[in-house]
NUPA-528535 format. One record per residue (C-alpha): residue number from 1; chain; x, y negated, z. Coordinates in Angstrom, 3 decimals. Example, Ala and Ser with C-alpha at 12.3 -4.5 7.8 and 13.67 -1.06 7.14 Angstrom:
<sites>
<site><num>1</num><cadena>A</cadena><xx>12.300</xx><yy>4.500</yy><zz>7.800</zz></site>
<site><num>2</num><cadena>A</cadena><xx>13.670</xx><yy>1.060</yy><zz>7.140</zz></site>
</sites>
This chain:
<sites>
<site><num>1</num><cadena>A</cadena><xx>4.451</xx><yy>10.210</yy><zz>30.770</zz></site>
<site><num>2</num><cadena>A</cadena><xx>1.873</xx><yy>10.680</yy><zz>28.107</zz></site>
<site><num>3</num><cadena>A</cadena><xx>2.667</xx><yy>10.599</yy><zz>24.393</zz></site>
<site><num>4</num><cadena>A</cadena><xx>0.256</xx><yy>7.436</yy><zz>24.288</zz></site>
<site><num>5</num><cadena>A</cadena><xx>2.301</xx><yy>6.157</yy><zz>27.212</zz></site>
<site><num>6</num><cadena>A</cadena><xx>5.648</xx><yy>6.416</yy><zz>25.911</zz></site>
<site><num>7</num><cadena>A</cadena><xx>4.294</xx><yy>4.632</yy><zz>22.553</zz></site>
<site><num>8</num><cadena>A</cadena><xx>3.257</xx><yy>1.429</yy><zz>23.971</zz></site>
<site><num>9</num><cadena>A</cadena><xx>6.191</xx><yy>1.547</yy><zz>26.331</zz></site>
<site><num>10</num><cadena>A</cadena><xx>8.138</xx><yy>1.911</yy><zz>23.351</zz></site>
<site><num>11</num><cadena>A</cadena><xx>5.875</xx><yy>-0.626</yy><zz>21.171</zz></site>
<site><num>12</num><cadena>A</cadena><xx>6.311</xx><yy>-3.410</yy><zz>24.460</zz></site>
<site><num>13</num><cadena>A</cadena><xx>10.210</xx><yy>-2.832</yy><zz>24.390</zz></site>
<site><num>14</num><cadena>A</cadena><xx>10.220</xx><yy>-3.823</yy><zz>20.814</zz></site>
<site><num>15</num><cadena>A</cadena><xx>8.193</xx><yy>-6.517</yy><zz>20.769</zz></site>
<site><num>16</num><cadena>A</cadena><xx>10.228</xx><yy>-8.126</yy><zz>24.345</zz></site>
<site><num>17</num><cadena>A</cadena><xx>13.621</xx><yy>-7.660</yy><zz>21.886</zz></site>
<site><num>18</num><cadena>A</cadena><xx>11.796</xx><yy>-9.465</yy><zz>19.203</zz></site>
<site><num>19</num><cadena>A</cadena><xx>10.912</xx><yy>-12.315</yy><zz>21.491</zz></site>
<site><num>20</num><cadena>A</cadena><xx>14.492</xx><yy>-12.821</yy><zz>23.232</zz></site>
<site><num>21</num><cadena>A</cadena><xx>15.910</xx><yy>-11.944</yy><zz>19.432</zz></site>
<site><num>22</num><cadena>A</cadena><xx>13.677</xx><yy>-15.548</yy><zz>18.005</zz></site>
<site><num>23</num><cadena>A</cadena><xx>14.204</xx><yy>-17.478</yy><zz>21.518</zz></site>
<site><num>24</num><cadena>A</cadena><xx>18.010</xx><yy>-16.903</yy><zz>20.797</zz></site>
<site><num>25</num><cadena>A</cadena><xx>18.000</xx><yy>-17.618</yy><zz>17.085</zz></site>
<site><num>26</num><cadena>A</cadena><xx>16.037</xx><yy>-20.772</yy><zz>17.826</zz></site>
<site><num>27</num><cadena>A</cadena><xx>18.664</xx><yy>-22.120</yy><zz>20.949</zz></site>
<site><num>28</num><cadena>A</cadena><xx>21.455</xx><yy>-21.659</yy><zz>18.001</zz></site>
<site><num>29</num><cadena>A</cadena><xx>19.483</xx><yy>-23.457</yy><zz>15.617</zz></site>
<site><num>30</num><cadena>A</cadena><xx>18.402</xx><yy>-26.267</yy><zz>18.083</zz></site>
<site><num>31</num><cadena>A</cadena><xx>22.359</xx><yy>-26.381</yy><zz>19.067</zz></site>
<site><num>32</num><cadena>A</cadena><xx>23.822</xx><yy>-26.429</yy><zz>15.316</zz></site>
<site><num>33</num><cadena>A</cadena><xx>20.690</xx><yy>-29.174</yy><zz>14.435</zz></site>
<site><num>34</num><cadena>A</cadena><xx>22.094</xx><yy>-31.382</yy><zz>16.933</zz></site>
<site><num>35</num><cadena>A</cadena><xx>25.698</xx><yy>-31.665</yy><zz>15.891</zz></site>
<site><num>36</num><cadena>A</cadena><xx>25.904</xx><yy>-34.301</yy><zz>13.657</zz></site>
<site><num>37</num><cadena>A</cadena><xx>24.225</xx><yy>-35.471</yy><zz>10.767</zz></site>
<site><num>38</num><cadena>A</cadena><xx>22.112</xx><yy>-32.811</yy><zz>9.195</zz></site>
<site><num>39</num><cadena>A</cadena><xx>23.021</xx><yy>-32.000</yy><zz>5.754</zz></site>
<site><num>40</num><cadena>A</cadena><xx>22.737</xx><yy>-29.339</yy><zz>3.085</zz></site>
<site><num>41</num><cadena>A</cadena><xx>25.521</xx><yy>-26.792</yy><zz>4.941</zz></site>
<site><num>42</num><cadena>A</cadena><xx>23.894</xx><yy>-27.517</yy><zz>8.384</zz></site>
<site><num>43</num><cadena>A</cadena><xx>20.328</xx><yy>-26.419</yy><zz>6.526</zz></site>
<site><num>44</num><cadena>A</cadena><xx>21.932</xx><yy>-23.308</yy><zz>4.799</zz></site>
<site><num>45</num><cadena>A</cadena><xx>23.261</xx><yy>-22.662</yy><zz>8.263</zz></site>
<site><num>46</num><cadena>A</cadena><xx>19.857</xx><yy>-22.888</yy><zz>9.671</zz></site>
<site><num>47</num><cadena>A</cadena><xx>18.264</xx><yy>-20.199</yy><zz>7.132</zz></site>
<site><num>48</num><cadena>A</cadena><xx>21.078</xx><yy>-17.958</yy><zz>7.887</zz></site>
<site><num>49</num><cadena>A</cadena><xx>20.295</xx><yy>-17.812</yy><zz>11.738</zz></site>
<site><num>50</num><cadena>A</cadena><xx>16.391</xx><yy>-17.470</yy><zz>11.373</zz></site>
<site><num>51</num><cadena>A</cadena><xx>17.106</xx><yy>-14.956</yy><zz>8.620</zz></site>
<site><num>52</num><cadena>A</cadena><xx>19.499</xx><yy>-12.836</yy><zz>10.432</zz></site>
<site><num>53</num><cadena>A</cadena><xx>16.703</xx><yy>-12.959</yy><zz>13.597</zz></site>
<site><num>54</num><cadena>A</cadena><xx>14.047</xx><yy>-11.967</yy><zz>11.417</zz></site>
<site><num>55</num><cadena>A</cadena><xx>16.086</xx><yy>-9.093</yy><zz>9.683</zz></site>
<site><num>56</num><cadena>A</cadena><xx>17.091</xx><yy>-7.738</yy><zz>13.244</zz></site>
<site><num>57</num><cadena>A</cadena><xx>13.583</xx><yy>-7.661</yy><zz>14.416</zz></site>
<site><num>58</num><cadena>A</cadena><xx>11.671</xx><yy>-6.564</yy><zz>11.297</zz></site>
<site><num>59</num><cadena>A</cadena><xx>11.009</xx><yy>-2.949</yy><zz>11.480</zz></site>
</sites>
């Protein structure tokens, strides 16, 4: 495999993580968003799960 090759293998790889990363971040948030009445916890909650996701996938 080319150098080239490898990099956009590579670059796909990452951005397929990233995607199944979000998807899963956004089935928790869906999930915890639907338990209940939604209050200030269940909205910290929220921002904890999206920020997690975006601090796993930012490179």
């Amino acid at each position: 495999m080319t150098t080239e090759v490898q990099r956009v293998k590579a670059e796909i790889e990452r951005r397929v993580k990233g995607y199944d990363v979000f998807l899963a971040a956004l089935r928790e948030i869906i999930d915890r968003s639907n338990n209940g009445e939604l209050g200030t916890s269940k909205v910290i909650d929220m921002r904890k799960i999206a920020e997690r996701a975006i601090a796993e996938v930012a490179v």
